[in-house]
LONU-218153 format. One line per field, with one value per atom (N, C-alpha, C): atom name; residue in three letters; x, y, z; chain. Coordinates in pm, 1 decimal. Layout:
! LONU-218153
a: (CA,...)
r: (ALA,...)
X: (X,...)
Y: (Y,...)
Z: (Z,...)
c: (A,...)
This chain:
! LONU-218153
a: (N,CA,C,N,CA,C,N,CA,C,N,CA,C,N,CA,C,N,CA,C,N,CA,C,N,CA,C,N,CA,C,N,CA,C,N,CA,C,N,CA,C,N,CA,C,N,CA,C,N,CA,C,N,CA,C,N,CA,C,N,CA,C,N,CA,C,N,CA,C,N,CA,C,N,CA,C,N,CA,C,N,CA,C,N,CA,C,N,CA,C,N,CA,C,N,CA,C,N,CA,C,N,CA,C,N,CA,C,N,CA,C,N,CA,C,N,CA,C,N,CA,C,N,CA,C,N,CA,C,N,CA,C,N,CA,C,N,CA,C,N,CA,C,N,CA,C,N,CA,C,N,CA,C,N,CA,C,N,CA,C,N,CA,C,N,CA,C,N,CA,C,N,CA,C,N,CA,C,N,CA,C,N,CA,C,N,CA,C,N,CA,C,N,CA,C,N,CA,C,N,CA,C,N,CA,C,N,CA,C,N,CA,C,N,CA,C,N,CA,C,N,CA,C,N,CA,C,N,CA,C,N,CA,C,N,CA,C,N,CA,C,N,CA,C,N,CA,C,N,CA,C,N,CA,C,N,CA,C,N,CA,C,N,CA,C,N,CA,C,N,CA,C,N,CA,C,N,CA,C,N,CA,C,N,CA,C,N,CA,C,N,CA,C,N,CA,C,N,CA,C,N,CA,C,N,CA,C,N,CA,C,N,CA,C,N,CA,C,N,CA,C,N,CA,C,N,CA,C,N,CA,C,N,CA,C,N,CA,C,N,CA,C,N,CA,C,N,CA,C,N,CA,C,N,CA,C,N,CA,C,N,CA,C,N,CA,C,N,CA,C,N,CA,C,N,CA,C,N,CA,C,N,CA,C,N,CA,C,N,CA,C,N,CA,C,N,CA,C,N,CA,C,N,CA,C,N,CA,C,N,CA,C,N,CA,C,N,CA,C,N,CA,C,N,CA,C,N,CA,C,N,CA,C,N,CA,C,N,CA,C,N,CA,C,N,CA,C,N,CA,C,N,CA,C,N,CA,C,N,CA,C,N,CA,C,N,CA,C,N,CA,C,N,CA,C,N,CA,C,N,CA,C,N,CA,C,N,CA,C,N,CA,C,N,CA,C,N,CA,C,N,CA,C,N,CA,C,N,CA,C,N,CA,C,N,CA,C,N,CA,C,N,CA,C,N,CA,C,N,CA,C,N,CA,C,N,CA,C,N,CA,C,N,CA,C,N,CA,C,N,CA,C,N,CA,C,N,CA,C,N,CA,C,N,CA,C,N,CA,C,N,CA,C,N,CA,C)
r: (UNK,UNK,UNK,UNK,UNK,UNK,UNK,UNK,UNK,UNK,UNK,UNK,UNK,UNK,UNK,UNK,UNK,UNK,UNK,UNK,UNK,UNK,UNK,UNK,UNK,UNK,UNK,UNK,UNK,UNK,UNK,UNK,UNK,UNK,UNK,UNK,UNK,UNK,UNK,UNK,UNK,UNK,UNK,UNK,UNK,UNK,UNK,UNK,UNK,UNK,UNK,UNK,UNK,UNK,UNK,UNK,UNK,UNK,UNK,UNK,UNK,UNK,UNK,UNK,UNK,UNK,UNK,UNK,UNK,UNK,UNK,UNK,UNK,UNK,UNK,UNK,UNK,UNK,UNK,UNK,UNK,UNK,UNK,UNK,UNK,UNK,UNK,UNK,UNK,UNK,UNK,UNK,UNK,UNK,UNK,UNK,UNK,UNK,UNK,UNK,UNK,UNK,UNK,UNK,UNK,UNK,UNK,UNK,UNK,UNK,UNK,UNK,UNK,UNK,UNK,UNK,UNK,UNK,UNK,UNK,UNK,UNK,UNK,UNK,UNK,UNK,UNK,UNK,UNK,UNK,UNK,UNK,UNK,UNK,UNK,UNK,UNK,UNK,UNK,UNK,UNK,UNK,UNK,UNK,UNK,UNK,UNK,UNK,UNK,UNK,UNK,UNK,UNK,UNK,UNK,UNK,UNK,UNK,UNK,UNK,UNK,UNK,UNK,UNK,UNK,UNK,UNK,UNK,UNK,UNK,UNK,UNK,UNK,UNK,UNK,UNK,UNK,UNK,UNK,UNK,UNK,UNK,UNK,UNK,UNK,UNK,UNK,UNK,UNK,UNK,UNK,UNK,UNK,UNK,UNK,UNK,UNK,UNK,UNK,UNK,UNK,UNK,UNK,UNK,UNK,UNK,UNK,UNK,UNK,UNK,UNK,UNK,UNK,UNK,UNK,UNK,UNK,UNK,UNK,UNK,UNK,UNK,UNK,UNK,UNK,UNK,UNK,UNK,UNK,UNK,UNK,UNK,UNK,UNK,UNK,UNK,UNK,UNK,UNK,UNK,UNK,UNK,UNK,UNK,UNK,UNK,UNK,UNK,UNK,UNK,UNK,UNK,UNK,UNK,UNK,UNK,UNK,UNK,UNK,UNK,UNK,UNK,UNK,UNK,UNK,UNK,UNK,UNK,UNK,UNK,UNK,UNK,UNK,UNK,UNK,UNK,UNK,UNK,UNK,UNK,UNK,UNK,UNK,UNK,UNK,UNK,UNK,UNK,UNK,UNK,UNK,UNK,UNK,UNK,UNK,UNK,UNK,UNK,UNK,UNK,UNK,UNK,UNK,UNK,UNK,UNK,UNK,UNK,UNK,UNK,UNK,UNK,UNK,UNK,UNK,UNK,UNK,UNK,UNK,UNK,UNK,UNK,UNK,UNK,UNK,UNK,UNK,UNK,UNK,UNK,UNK,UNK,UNK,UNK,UNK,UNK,UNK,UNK,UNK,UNK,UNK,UNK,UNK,UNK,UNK,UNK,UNK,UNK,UNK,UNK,UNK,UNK,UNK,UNK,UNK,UNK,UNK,UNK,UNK,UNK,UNK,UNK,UNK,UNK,UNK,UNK,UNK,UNK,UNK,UNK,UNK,UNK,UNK,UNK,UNK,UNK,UNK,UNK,UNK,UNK,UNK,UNK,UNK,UNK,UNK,UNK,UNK,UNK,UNK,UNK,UNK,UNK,UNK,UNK,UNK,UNK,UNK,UNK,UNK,UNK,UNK,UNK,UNK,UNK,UNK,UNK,UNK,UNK,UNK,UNK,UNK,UNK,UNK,UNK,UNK,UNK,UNK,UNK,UNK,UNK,UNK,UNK,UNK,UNK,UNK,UNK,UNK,UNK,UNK,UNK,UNK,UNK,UNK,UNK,UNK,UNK,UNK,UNK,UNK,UNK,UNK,UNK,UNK,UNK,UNK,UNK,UNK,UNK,UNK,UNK,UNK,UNK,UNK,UNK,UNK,UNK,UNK,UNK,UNK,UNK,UNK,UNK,UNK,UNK,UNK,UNK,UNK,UNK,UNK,UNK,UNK,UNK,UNK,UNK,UNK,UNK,UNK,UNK,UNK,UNK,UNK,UNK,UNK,UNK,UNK,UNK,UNK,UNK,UNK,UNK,UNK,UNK,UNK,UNK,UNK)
X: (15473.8,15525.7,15648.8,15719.9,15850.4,15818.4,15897.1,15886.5,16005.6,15942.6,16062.2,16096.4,16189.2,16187.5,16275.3,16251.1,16329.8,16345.0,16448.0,16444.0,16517.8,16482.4,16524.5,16573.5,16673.4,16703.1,16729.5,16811.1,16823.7,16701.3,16741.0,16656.5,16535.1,16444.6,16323.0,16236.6,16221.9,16148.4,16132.3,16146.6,16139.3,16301.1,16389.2,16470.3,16542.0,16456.4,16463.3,16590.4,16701.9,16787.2,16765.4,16901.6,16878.7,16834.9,16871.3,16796.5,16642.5,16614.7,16479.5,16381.0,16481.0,16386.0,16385.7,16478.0,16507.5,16381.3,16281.0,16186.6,16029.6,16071.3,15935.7,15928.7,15825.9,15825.0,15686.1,15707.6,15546.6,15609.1,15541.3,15500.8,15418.6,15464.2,15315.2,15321.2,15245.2,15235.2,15158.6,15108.6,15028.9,15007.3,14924.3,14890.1,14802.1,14793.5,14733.0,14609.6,14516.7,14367.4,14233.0,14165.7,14058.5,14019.8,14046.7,14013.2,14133.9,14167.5,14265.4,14355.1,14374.8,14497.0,14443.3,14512.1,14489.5,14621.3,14606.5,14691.5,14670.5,14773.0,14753.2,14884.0,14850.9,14927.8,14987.0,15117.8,15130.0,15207.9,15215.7,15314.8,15302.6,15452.5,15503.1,15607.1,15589.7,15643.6,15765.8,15929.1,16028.7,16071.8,16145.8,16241.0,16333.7,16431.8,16573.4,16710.8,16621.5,16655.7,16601.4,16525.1,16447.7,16354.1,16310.5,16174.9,16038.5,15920.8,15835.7,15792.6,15707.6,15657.0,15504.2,15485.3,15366.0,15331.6,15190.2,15130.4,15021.1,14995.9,14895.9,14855.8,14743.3,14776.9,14613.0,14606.4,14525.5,14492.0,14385.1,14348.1,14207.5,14181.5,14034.2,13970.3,13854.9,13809.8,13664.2,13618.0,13435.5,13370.6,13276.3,13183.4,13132.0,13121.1,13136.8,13030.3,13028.0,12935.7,12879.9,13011.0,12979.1,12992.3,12970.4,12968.8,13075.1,13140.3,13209.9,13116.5,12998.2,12873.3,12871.4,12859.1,12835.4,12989.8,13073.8,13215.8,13238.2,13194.6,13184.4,13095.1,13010.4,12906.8,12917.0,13005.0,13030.1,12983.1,13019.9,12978.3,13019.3,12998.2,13029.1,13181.7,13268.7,13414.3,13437.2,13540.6,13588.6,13701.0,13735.7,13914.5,13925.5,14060.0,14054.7,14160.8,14169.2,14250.1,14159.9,14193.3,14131.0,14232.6,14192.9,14238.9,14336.0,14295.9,14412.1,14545.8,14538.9,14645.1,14741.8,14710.5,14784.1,14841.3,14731.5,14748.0,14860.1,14805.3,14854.3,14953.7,15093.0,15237.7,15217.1,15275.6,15285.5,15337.4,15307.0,15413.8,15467.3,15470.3,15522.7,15539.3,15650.0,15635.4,15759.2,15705.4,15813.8,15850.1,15905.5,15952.6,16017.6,15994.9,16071.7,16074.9,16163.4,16187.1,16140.4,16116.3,16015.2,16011.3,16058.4,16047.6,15909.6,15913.5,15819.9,15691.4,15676.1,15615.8,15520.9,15602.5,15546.2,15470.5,15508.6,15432.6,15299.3,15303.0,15182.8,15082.8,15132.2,15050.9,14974.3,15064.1,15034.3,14897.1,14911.2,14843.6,14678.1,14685.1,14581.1,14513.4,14567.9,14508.7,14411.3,14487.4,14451.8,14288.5,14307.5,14179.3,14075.0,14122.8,14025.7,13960.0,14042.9,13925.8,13864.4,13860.4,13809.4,13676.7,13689.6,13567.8,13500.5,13528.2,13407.4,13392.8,13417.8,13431.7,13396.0,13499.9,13453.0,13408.1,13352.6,13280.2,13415.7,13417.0,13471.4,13433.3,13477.6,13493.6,13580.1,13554.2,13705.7,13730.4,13686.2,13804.8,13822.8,13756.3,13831.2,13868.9,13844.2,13815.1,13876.8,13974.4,14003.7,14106.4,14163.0,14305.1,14429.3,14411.8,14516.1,14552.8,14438.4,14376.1,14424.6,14384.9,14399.3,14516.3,14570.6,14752.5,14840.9,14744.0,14857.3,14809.8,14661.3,14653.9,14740.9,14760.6,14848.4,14975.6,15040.2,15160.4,15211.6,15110.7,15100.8,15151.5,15081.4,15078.1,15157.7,15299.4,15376.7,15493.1,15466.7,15580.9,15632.2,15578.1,15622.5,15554.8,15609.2,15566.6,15507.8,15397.1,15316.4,15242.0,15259.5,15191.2,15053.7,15057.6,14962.4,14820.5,14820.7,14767.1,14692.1,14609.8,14521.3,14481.2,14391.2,14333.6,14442.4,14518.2,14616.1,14595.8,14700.7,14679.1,14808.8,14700.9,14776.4,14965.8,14942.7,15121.6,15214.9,15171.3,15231.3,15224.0,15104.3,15100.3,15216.0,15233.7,15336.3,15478.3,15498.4,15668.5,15658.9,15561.9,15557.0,15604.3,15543.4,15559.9,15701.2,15756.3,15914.9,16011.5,15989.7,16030.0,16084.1,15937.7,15944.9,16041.5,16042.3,16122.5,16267.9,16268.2,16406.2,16535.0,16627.4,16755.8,16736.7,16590.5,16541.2,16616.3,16657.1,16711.3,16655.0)
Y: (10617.7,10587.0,10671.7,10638.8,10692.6,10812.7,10930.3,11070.3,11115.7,11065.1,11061.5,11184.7,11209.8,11340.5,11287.9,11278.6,11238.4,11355.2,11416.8,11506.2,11489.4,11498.2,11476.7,11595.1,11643.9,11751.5,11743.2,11618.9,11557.3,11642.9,11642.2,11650.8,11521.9,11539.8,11417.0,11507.4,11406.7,11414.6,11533.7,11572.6,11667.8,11708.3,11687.8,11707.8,11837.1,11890.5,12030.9,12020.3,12129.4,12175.0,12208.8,12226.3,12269.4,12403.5,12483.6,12586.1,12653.4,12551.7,12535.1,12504.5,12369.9,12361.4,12419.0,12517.4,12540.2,12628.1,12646.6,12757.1,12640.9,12509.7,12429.2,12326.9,12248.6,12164.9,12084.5,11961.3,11891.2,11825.3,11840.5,11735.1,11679.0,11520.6,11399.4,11395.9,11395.9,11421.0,11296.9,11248.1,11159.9,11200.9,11198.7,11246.5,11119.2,11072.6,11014.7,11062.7,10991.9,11041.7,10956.3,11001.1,10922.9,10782.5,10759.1,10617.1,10572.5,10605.5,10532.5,10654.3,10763.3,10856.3,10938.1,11021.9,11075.6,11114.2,11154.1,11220.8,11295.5,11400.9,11538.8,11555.9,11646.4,11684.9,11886.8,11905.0,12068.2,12037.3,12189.1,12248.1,12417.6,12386.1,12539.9,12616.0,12703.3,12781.4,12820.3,12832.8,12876.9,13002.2,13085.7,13181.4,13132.0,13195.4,13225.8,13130.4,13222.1,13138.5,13027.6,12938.0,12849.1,12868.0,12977.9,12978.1,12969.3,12870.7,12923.4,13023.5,13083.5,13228.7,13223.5,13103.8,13074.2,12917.3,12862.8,12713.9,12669.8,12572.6,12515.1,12353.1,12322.3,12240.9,12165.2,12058.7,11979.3,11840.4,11791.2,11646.3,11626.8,11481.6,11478.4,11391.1,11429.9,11424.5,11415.7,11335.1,11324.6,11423.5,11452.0,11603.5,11604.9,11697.2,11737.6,11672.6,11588.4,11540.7,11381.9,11319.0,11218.9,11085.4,10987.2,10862.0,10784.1,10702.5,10581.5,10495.9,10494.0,10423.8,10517.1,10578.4,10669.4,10623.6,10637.5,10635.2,10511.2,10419.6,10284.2,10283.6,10359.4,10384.5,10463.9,10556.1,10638.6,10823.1,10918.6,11038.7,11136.6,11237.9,11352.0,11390.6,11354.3,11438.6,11600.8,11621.2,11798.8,11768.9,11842.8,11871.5,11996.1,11991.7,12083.9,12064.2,12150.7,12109.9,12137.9,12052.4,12049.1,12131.0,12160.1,12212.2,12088.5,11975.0,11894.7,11878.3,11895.2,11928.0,12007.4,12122.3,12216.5,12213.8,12133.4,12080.0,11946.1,11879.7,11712.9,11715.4,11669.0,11662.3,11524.4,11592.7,11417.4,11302.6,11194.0,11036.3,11026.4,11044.8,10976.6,11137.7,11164.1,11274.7,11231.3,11297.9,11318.9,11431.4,11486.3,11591.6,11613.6,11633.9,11650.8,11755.6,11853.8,11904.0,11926.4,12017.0,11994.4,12116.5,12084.3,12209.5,12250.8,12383.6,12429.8,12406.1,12329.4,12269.2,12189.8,12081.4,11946.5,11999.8,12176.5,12211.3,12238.1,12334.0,12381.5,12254.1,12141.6,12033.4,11963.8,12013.9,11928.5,12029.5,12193.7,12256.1,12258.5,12227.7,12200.4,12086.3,11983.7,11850.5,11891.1,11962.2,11977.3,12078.0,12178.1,12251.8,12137.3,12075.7,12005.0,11951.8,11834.7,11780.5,11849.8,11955.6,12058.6,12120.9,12124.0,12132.8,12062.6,11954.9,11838.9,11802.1,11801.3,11736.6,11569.2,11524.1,11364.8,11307.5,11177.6,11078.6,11089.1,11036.8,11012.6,10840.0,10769.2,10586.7,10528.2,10510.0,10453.2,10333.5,10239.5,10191.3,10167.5,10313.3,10280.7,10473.7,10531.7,10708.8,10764.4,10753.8,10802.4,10908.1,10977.3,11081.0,11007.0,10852.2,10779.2,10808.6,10782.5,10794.5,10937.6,11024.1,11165.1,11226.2,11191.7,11180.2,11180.0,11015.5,10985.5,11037.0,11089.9,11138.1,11266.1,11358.8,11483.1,11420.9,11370.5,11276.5,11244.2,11137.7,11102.7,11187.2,11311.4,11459.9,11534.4,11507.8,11555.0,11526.0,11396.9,11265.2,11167.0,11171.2,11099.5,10976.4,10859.5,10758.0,10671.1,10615.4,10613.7,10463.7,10455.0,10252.8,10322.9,10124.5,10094.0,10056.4,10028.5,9989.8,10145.3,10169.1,10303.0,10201.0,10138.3,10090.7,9993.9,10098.2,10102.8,10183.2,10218.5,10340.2,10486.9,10572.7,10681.2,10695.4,10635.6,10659.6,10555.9,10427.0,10322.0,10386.0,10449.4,10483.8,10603.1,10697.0,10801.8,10744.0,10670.1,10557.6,10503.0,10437.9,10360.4,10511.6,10576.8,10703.6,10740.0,10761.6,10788.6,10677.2,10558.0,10449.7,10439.6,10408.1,10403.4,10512.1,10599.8,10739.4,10785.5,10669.2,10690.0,10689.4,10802.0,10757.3,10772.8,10836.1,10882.6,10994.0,10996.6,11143.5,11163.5)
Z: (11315.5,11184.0,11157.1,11035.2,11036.2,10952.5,10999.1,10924.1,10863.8,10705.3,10631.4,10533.5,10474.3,10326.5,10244.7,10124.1,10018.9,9926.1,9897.5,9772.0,9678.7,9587.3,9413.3,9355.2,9355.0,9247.7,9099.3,9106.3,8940.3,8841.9,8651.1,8617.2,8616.9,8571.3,8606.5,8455.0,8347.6,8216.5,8145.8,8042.1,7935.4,7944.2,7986.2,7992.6,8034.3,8169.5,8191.0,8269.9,8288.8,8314.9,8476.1,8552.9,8680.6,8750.9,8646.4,8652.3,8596.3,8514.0,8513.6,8601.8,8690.5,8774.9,8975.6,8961.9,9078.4,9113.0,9089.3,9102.5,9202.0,9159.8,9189.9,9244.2,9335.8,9374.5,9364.1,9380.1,9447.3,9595.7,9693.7,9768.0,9852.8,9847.8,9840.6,9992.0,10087.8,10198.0,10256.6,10361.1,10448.0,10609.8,10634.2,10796.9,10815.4,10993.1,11063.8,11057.5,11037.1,11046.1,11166.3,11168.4,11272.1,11246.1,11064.2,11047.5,10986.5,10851.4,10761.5,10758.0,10754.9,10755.6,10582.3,10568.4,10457.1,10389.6,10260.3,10173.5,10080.6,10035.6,9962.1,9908.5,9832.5,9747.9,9818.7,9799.8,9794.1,9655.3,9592.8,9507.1,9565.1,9498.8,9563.8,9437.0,9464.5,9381.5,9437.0,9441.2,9557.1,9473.6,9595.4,9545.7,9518.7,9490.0,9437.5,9578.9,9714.9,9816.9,9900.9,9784.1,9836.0,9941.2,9947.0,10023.0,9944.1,9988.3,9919.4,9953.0,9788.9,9784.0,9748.3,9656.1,9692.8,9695.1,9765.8,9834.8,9767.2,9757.7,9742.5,9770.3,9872.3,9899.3,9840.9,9830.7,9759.0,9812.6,9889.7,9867.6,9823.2,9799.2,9763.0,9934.3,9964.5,10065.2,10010.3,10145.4,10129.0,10104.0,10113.1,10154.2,10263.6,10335.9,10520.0,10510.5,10608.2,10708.3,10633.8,10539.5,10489.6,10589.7,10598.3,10678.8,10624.7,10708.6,10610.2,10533.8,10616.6,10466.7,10366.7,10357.3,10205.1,10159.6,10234.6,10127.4,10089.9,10131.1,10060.9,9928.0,9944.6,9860.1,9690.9,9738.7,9680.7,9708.4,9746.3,9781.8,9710.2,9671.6,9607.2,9680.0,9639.4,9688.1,9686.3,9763.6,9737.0,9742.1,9681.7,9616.8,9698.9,9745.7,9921.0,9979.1,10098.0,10195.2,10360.8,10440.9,10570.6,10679.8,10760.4,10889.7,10920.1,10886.1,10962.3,10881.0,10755.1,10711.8,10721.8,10781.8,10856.2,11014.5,11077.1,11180.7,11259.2,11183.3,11217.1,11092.9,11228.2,11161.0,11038.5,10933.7,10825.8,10874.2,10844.1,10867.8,10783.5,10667.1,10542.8,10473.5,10384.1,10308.3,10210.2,10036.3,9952.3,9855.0,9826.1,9799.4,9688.1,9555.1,9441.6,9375.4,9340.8,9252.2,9070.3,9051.6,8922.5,8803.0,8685.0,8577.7,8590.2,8555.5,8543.1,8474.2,8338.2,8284.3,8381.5,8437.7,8524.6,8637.9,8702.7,8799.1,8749.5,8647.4,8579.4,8553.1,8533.2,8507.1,8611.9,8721.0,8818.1,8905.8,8874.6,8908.7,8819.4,8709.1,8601.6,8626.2,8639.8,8715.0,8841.1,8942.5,9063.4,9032.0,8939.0,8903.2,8859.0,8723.0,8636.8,8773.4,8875.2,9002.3,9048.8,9082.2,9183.5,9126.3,8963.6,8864.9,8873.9,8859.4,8839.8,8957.3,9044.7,9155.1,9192.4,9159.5,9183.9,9301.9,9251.3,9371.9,9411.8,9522.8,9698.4,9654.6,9653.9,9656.7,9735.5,9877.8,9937.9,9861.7,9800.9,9762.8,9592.2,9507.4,9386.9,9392.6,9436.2,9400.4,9518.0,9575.3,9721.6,9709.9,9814.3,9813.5,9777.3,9732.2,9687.1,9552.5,9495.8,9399.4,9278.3,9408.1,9373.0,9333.0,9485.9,9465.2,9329.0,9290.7,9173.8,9062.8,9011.8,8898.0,8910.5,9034.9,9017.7,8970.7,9090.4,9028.8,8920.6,8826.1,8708.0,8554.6,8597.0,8547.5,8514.4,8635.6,8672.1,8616.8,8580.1,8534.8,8626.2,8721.4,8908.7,8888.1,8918.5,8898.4,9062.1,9051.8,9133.9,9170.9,9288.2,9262.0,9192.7,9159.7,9104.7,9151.0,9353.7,9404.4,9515.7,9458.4,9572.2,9647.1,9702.1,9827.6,9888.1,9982.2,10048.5,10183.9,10307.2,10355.1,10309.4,10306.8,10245.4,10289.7,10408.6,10470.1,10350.9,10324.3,10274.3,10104.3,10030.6,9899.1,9896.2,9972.5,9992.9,9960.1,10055.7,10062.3,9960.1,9814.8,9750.1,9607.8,9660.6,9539.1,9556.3,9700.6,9708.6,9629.3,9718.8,9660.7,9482.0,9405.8,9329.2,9227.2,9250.6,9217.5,9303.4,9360.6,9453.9,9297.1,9283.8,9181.1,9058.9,9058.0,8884.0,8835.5,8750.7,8655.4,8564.3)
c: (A,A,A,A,A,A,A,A,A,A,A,A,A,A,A,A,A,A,A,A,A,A,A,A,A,A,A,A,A,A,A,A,A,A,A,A,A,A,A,A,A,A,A,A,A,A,A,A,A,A,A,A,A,A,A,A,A,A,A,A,A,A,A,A,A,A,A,A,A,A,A,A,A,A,A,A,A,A,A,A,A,A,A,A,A,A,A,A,A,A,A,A,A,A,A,A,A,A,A,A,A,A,A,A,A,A,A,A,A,A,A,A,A,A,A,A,A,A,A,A,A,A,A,A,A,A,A,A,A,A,A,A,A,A,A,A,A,A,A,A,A,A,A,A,A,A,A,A,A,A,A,A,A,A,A,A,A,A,A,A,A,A,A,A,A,A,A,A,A,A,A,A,A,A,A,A,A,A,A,A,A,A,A,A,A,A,A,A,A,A,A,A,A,A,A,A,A,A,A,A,A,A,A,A,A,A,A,A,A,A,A,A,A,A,A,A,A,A,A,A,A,A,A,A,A,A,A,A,A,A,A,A,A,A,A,A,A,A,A,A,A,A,A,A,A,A,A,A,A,A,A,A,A,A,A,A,A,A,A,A,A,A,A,A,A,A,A,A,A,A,A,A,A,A,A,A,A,A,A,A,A,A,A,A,A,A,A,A,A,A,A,A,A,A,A,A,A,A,A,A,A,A,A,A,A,A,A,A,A,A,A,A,A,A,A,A,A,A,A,A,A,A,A,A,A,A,A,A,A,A,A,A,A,A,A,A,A,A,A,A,A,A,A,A,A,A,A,A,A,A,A,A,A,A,A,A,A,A,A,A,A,A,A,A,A,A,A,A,A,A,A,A,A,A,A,A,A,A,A,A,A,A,A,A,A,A,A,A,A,A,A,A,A,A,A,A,A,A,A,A,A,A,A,A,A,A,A,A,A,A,A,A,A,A,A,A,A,A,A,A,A,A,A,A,A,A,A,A,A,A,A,A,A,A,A,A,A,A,A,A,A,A,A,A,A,A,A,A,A,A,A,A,A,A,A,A,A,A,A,A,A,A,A,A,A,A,A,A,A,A,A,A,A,A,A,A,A,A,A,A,A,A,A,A,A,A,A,A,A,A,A,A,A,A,A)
């Protein structure tokens, strides 16, 4: 699949300034997986010289040792990150720029799931799913369609947000 990066510096909602938002980012990520591929979320916090200083990375996932029958079913999810996310290079990735506000939101979202921890539903509750409520949060506009594969919902989130200010 194609390994793409899109970045947005423009402002993007509340009308934050460029130096507001030079400090933050989200990005929507997709990796190849054993069945359908997955997707997650990072935000990062950058320095001054665009390095991040601090990570966080986020998807919603089954609970270890779930079946694809249970995930049809519905299973207790974890809000997380896996070894393969660190591992296995992305296919799809997007990258935007973000006031500070929209990060914090996007980081509060990411807690509230991780609290409750939602069902796991492949096809209404999935890391598609997950994606876009962070997204959503954020002000990032996001298909409308989760039961998709995570590489194609990624490009649909770039897409859609391709030229926004």
């Amino acid at each position: 699949m194609l390994a793409a990066i899109a970045t947005i510096s423009g402002a993007r909602g509340g009308g934050a300034t460029a130096g507001e938002r030079s400090g933050f980012e989200l990005e929507f990520r997709s990796r190849p997986g054993e069945f359908f591929g997955h997707d997650y979320v990072i935000a990062r916090r950058l320095a001054a010289s665009g390095k991040s200083v601090a990570e966080r990375r986020a998807g919603l996932e089954p609970e270890p040792g779930a079946s694809i029958g249970d995930t049809l079913m519905g299973v207790r999810g974890v809000v997380g990150f896996v070894r393969e996310d660190w591992e296995i290079a992305p296919d799809e990735r997007y990258v935007v720029r973000v006031a500070r506000a929209q990060y914090k939101r996007a980081l509060a979202q990411i807690d509230r799931n991780a609290r409750r921890r939602p069902t796991y539903d492949l096809f209404d509750q999935n890391c598609n799913s997950f994606v876009g409520v962070v997204a959503r949060s954020a002000g990032i506009l996001v298909p409308s369609a989760t039961f998709v594969l995570p590489a194609e919902y990624v490009r649909g989130i770039r897409e859609l947000n391709a030229g926004r200010r």
